[in-house]
C-alpha positions as a printed Julia matrix, in Angstrom:
589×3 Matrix{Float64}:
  -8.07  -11.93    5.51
  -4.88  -13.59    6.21
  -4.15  -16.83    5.41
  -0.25  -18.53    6.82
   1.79  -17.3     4.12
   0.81  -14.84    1.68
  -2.39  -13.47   -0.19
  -0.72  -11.61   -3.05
   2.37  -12.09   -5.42
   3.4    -8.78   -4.13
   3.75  -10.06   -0.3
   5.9   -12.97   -1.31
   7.83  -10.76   -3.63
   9.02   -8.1    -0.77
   9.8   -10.65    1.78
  12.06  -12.91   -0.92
  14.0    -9.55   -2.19
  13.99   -7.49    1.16
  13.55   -9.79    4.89
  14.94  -13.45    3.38
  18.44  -13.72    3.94
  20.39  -16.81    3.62
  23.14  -17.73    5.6
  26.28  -18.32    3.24
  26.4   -22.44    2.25
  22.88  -22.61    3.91
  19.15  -23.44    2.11
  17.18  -19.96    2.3
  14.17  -19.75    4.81
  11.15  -21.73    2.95
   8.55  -19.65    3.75
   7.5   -16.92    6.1
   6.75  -18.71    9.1
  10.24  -19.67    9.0
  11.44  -16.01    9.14
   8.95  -15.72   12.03
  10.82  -18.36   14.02
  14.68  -16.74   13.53
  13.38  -12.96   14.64
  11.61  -14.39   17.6
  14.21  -16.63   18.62
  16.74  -13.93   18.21
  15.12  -11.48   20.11
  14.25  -13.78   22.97
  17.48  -14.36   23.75
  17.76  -10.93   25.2
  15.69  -12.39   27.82
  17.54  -13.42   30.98
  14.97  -15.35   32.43
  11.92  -17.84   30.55
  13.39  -17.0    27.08
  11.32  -20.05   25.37
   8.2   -18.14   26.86
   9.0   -15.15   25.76
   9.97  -16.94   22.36
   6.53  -18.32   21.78
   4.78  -15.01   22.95
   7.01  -13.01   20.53
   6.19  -16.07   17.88
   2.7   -15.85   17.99
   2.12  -12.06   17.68
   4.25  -12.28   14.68
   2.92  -15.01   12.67
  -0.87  -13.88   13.16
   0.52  -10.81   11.56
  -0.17   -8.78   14.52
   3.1    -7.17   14.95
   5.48   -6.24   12.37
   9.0    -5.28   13.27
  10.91   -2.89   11.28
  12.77   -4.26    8.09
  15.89   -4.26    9.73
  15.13   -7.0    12.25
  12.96   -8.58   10.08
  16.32   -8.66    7.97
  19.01   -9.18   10.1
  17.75  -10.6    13.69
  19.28  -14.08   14.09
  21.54  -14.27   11.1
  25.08  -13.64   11.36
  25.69  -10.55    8.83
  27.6    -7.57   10.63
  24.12   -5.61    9.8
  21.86   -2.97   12.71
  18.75   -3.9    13.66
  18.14   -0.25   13.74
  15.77    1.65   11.39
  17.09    5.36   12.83
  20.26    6.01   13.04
  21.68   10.13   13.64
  25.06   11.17   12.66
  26.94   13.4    15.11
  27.84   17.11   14.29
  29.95   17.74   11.41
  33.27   19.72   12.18
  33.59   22.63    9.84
  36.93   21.48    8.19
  37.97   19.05    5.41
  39.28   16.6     7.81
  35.7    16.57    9.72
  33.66   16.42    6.89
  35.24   14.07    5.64
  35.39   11.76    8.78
  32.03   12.35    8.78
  31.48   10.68    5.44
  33.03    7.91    6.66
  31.25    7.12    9.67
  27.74    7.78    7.5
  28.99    5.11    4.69
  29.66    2.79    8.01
  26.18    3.39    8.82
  24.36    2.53    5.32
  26.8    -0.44    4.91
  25.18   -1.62    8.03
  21.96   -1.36    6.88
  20.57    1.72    9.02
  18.96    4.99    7.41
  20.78    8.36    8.38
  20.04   11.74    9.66
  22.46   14.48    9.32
  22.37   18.0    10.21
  24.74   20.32    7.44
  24.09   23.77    9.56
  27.12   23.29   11.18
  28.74   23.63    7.88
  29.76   27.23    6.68
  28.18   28.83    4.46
  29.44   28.3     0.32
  32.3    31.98   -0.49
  33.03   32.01    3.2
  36.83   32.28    4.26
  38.54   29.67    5.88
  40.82   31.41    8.36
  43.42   28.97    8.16
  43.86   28.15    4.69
  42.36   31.3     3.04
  40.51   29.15    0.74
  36.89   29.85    0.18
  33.77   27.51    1.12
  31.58   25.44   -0.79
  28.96   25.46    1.54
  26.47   22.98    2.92
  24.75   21.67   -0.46
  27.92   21.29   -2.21
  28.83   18.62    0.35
  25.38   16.96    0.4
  26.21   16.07   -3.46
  29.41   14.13   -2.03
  27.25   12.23   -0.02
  24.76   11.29   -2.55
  27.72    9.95   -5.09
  29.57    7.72   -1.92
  25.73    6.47   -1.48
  25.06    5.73   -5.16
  28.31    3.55   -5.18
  27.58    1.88   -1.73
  24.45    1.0    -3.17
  25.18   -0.61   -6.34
  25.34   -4.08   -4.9
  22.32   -4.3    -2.45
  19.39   -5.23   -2.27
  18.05   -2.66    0.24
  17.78    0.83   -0.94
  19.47    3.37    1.44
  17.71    6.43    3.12
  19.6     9.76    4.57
  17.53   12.85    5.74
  19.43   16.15    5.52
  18.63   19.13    7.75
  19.63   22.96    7.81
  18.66   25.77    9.98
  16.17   28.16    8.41
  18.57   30.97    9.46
  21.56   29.38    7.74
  22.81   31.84    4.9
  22.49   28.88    2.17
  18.81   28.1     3.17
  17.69   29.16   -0.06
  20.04   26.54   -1.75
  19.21   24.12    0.38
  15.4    24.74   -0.53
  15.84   24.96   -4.33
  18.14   21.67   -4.27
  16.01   18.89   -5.13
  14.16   21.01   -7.82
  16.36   19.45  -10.86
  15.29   15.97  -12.14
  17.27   12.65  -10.08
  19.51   15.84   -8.12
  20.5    14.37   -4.41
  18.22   11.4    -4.9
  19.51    9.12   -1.7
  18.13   12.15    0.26
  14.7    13.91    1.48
  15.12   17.07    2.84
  13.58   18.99    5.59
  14.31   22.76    6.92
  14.62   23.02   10.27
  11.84   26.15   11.2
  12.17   27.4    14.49
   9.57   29.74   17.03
  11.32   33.45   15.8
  11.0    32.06   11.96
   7.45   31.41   12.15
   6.71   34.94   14.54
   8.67   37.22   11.95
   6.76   35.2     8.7
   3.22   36.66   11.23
   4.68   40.01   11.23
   6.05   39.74    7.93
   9.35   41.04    9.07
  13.0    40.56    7.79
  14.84   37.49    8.77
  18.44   37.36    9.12
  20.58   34.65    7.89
  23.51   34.06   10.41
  26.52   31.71   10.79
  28.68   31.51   14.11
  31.86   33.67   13.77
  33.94   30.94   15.44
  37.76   32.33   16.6
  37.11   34.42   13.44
  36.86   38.42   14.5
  34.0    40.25   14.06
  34.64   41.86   10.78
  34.63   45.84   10.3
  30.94   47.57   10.31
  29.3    43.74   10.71
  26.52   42.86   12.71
  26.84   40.06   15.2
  24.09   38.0    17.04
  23.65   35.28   19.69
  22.47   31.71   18.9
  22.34   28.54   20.21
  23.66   26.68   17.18
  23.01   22.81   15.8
  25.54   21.71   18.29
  23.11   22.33   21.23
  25.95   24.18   23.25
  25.59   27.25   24.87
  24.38   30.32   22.52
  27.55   31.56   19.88
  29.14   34.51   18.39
  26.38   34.86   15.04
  27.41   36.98   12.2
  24.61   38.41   10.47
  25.12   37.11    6.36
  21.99   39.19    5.4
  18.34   39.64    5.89
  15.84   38.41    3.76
  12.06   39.32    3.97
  10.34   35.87    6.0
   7.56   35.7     3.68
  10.05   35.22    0.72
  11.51   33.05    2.35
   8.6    31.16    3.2
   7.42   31.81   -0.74
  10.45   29.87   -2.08
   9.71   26.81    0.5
   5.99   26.55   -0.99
   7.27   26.9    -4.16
   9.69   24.07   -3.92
   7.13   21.52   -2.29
   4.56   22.23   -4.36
   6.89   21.42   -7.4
   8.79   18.48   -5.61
   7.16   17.97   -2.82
  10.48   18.48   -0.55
  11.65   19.7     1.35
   9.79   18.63    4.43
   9.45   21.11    7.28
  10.57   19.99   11.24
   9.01   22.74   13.89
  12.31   22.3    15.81
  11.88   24.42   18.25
   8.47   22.5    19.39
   9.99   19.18   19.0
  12.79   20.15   21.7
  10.13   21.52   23.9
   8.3    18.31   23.76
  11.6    15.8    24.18
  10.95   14.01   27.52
  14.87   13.92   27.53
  14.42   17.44   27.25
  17.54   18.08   30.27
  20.0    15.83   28.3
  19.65   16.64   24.8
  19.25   19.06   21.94
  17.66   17.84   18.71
  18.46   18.95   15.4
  17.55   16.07   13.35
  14.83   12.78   12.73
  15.26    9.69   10.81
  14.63    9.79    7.02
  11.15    9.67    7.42
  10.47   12.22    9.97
   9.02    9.79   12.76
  11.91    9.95   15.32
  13.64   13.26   15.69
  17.35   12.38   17.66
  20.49   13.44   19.2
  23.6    13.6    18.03
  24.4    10.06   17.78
  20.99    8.63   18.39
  19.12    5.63   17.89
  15.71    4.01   17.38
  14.38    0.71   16.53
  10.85    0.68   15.67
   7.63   -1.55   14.65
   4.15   -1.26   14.14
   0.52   -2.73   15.51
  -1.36   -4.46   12.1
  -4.85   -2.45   13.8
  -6.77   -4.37   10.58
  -6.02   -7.74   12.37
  -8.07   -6.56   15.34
 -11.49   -5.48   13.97
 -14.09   -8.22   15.44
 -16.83   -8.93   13.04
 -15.27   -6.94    9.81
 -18.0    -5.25    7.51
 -20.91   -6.44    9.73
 -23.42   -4.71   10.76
 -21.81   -4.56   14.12
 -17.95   -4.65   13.96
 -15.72   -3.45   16.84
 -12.47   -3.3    17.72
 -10.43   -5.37   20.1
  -8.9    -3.03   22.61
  -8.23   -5.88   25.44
  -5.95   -7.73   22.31
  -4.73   -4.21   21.34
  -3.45   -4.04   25.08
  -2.47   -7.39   25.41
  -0.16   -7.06   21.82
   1.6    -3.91   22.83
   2.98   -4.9    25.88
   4.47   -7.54   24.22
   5.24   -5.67   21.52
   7.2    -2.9    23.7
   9.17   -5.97   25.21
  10.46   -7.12   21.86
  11.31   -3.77   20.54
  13.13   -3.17   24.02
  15.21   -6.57   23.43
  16.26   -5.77   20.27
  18.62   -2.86   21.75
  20.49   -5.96   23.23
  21.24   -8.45   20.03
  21.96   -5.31   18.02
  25.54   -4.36   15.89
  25.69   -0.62   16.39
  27.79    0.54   13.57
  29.48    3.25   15.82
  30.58    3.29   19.4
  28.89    7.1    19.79
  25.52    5.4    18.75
  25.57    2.29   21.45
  26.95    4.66   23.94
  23.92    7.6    22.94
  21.2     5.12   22.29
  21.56    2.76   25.35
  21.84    5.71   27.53
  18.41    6.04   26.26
  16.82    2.96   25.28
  14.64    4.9    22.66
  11.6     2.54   20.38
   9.32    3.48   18.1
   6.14    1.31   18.8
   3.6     2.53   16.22
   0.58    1.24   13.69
  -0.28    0.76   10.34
  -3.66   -0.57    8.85
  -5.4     2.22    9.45
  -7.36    3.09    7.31
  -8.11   -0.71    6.43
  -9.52   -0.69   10.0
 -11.83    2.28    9.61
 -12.97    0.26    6.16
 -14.1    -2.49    7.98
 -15.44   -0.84   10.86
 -17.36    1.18    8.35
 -16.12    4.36    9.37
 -14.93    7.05    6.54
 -11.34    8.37    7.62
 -11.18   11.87    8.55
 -14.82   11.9     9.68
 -15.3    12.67   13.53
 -15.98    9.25   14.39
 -12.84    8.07   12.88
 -10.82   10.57   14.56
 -12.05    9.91   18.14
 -11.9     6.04   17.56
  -7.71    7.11   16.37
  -7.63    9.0    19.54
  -8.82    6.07   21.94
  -6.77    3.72   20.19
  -3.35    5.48   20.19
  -4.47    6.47   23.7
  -4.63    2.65   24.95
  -1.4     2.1    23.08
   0.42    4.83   24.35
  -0.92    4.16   27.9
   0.46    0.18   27.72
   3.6     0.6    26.26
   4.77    3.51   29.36
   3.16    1.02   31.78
   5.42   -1.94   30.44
   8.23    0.32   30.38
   7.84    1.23   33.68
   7.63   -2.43   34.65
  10.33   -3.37   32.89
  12.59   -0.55   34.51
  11.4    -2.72   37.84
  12.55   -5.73   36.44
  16.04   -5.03   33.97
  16.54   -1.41   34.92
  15.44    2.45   34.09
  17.59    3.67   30.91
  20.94    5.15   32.37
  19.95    8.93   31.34
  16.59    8.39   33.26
  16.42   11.73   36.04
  12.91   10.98   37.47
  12.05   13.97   38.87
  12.96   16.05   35.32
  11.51   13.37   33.06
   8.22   13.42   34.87
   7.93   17.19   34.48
   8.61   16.69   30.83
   5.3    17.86   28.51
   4.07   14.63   27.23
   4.8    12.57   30.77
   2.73   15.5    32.69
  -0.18   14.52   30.55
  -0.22   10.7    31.21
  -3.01    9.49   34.46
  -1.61   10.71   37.55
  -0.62    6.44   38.45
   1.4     6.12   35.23
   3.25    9.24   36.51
   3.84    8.27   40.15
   5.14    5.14   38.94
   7.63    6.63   36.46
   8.28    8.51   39.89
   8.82    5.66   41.83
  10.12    3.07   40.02
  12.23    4.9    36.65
  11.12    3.65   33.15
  13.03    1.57   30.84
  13.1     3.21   27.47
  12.87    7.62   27.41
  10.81    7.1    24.34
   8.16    4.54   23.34
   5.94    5.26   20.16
   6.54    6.97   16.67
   4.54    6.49   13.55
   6.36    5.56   10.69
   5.93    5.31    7.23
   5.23    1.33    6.57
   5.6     0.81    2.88
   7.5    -2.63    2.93
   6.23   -4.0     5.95
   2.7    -3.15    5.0
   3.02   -4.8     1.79
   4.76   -7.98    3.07
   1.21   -8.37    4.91
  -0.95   -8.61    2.0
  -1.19   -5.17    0.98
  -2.94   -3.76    3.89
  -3.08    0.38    4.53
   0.06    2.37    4.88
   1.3     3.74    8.91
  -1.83    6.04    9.39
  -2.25    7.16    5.46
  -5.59    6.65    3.51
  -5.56    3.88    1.08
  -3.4     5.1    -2.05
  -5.63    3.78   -3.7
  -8.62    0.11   -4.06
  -6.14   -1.16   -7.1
  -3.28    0.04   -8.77
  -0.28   -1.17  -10.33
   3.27   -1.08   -7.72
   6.37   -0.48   -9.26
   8.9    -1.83   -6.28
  12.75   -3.11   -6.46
  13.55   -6.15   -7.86
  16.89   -8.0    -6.18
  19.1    -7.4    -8.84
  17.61   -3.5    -8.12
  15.32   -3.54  -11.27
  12.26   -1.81  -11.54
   9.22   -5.17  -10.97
   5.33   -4.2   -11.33
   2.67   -5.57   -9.62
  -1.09   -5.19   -9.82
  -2.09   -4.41   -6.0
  -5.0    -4.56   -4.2
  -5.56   -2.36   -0.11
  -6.13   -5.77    1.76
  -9.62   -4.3     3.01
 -10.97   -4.12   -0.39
  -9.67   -7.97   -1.33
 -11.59   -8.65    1.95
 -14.43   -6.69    1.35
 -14.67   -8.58   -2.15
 -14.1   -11.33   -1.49
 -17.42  -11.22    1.22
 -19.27   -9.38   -1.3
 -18.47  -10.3    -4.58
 -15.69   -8.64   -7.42
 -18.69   -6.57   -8.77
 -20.78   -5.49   -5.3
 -20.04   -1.74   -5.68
 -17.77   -0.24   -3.06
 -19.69    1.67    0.07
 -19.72    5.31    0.42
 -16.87    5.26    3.67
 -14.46    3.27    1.44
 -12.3     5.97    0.18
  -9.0     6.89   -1.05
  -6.08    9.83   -0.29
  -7.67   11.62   -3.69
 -10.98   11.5    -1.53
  -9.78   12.89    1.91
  -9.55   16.53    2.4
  -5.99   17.98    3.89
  -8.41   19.56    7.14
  -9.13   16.18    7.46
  -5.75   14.74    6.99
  -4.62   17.51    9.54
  -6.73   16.7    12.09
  -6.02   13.19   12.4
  -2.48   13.82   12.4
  -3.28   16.15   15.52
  -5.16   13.42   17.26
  -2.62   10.5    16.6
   0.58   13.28   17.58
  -1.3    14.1    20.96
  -0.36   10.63   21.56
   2.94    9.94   20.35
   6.07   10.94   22.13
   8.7    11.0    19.12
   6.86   12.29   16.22
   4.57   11.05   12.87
   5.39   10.75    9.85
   2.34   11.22    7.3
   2.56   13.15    4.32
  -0.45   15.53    3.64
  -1.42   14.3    -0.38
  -3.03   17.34   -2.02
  -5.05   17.01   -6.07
  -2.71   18.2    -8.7
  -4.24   20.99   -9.06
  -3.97   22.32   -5.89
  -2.06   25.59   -5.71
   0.97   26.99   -3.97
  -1.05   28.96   -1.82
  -2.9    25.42   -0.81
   0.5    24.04    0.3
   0.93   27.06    2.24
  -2.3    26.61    4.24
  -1.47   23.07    5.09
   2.04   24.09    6.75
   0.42   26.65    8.52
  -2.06   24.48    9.72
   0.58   22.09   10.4
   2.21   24.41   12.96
  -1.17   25.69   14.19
  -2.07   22.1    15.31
   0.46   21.7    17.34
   2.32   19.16   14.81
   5.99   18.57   15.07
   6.12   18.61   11.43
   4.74   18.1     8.09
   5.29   17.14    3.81
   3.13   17.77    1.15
   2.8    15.61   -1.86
  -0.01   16.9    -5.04
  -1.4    13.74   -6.78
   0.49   12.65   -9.83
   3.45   14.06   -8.33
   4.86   11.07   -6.02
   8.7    10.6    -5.93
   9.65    7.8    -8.13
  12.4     6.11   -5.57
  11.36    2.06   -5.23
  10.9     0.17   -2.08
């Protein structure tokens, strides 16, 4: 399936615009084997002791295409650009004044400059027609400021080759929710962003009893006007609960109503069940979450950090298409552990834009060890995705994964150190920790762990194409063949006809015309139940989050979109998008 270099035009494409850099007055990297060597020599040299070991361990996972690290190390490790290695990167809280916001912009422009993709939370931000106390001037509120964001991005931009990512969040119980929902519903309007509403446990209880839902903003040193209504809430600052003045109430369900509308239409914003994701933190005793990367995967403190990469599960299927294929778990094993090393390392040959970020992520140590191939590896073991089988295999697999990378963690901590924030008596009564085999726990007990986070599922759209074209994170196949439209490196628009790996494979054993078998199929094919549940099965396994949007037909309904949310947040899901079929956002790789 994979030969030394590259399979497709495609592959050699991405890698040439988006992971080969060229030192200034140098010749650029031949080919991708050469790319191999920088990362993995860069990232051994974290290693205090047997670095040229480690080097060649890191150096063969990579160039059998087992392991690919996120595009920013792929990028940046071993060159000498001032650029992260990190994919996540979380802004801090926004002070409600001109000088704060603006600071704020700042320190987010540092961040993109450097390459990393940004979450920010605007709920600190009042509402638009409030009063400023001290100047008597009125607000523009939270969207209004997004838009100044999006123009500083567009102009960063201009001259790079990698397309920048922000995620912006608001409370659902911030008075300009409904703006926030409704902003993205204008053609190219806050394009550098995707947007998700924060929902939280009362939002989702009064939309049950189809109650009102007020729409509150802390008061602040302001007094509590004449006749208004006041509230307590713990607000996106994760302090202790504030002074709320009630804005107005607005029926839940039409609230809800407008947020179906505008994904069905859009297909943002994206929905984060906060509330369950802070439940579920295993730094649940140092931190309050308000935000995730751009893609949903890692939700993070203020300040926050994660690097991440993901297990190619196609390159472990024994016997592809035969009559008995399996998969190799003891190489699964074996490739995570060295996988949660590298992604470890990488915390300690990284430029971290801000100081607030090295100080909040190495407290921490967070990765994001995840997958992608999927699908291509239920294609081969001849397994439809979304059928039962499929899902339990999923299950297993993340299962083993998740189980290796807390053990190397934990050995690790033995050998470098637990992650400075690491309480071991609190961590180990976090949710997901309580559910790993009692000796993982008494370890963590014993011993510490090195990183407070280990696995996340990302979205793998460059990566995944750099290694011939093979399935998406945990997606379906998009589709057998189709025609990509990704970014050229002067930022033009460059097509390519594209073919899921596991097809080429499949005919290339079986000839172009052999007619494909019933369990190959594509998103258009898979039901959202079926989606759904192997969302649930893959989150049961992750600590940080997924991030897998839910592809609906185009004629699927508002009401449809609805279900899917509420199934969502019924199976225990941290959160969830929606995307109909003919309706995908037109932003290139």
């Amino acid at each position: 399936m994979f030969k030394s270099s590259f399979d497709t035009a495609i592959s050699e494409h991405v890698w040439r615009t988006r992971y080969l850099w060229a030192e200034p007055g140098s010749v650029p990297e031949p080919a991708i084997e050469n790319t191999w060597a920088r990362v993995a020599l860069a990232v051994s040299g974290a290693e205090p002791h047997h670095q040229n070991d480690w080097r060649e361990r890191f150096l063969a996972m990579l160039s059998d295409w087992r392991f690919l690290p996120g595009g920013r190390i792929l990028a940046g490790a071993g060159t000498s650009r001032r650029v992260t290695l990190f994919n996540c990167l979380a802004m801090g809280p926004i002070e409600d004044s001109v000088q704060g916001i603006f600071n704020a912009l700042r320190e987010a422009m540092q961040c993109l400059q450097a390459g990393g993709a940004i979450g920010i939370d605007f709920s600190t931000l009042r509402p638009a027609l409030a009063l400023a106390q001290s100047s008597g001037a009125v607000a523009s509120g939270p969207v209004s400021f997004m838009n100044v964001w999006q123009a500083a991005n567009a102009v960063l931009e201009a001259g790079n080759r990698r397309r920048s990512a922000m995620l912006a969040t608001l409370r659902c119980d911030h008075p300009d929710i409904e703006a926030f929902i409704d902003a993205k519903l204008d053609t190219g309007a806050l394009s550098h962003f995707k947007l998700s509403v924060l929902l939280n446990d009362e939002f989702m209880q009064a939309l049950q009893e189809d109650g009102p839902w007020p729409l509150v903003f802390p008061l602040g040193e302001h007094p509590i006007p004449v006749g208004g209504e006041v509230c307590e809430r713990v607000w996106s600052d994760g302090g202790p609960p504030q002074l709320c003045m009630v804005h107005r109430r607005v029926p839940a369900r039409a609230l809800w109503e407008k947020l179906l509308q505008a994904q069905h239409a859009s297909g943002e914003p994206g929905v984060l069940f906060i509330d369950r994701i802070n439940r579920a933190n295993n730094l649940w005793y140092d931190e309050h979450l308000t935000v995730a990367n751009p893609d949903g995967g890692v939700p993070l403190p203020p300040w926050g950090a994660c690097n991440l990469g993901s297990i190619n599960l196609s390159r472990f299927v024994q016997q592809p298409f035969a009559a008995h294929p399996s998969v190799d778990l003891g190489g699964l094993r074996a490739v995570a552990a060295v996988a949660t090393r590298f992604l470890d390392d990488v915390y300690d040959i990284s430029l971290f834009p801000l100081k607030a970020q090295q100080k909040s992520a190495l407290a921490s140590r967070r990765i994001g060890l995840g997958v992608t191939g999927l699908a291509d590896m239920l294609a081969m073991l001849g397994l439809r995705y979304g059928s039962a089988a499929s899902i339990d295999l999923t299950r297993e697999i993340m299962g083993a994964i998740r189980d290796t990378a807390y053990r190397t963690s934990v050995e690790l901590a033995q050998e470098k150190g637990a992650f400075p924030a690491c309480d071991k008596l609190k961590y180990g009564a976090s949710p997901f920790v309580l559910e790993l085999d009692r000796a993982l726990q008494d370890a963590i007990a014993q011993h510490g762990i090195r990183n407070s986070h280990l696995l996340a599922v990302a979205p793998t759209e460059s990566i995944s194409l750099l290694a011939n074209n093979v399935s998406n994170g945990i997606e379906p196949m998009r589709a057998f063949q189709a025609m990509r439209r990704v970014r050229g490196a002067e930022g033009q628009a460059v097509f390519f006809d594209v073919e899921d790996a596991a097809c080429r494979q499949y005919q290339a054993l079986h000839g172009p015309d052999a007619p494909w078998p019933k369990h190959f199929v594509q998103a258009a094919d898979v039901s959202a139940e079926d989606q759904l549940q192997l969302m649930a099965a893959v989150q049961s396994h992750v600590d940080n989050a997924l991030s897998k949007t839910v592809y609906l037909p185009a004629s699927a309904s508002v009401q449809d979109v609805g279900l899917v949310l509420q199934q969502a947040w019924e199976l225990g899901l941290k959160g969830c998008s929606v995307e109909r079929q003919g309706h995908t956002p037109t932003a290139l790789i």
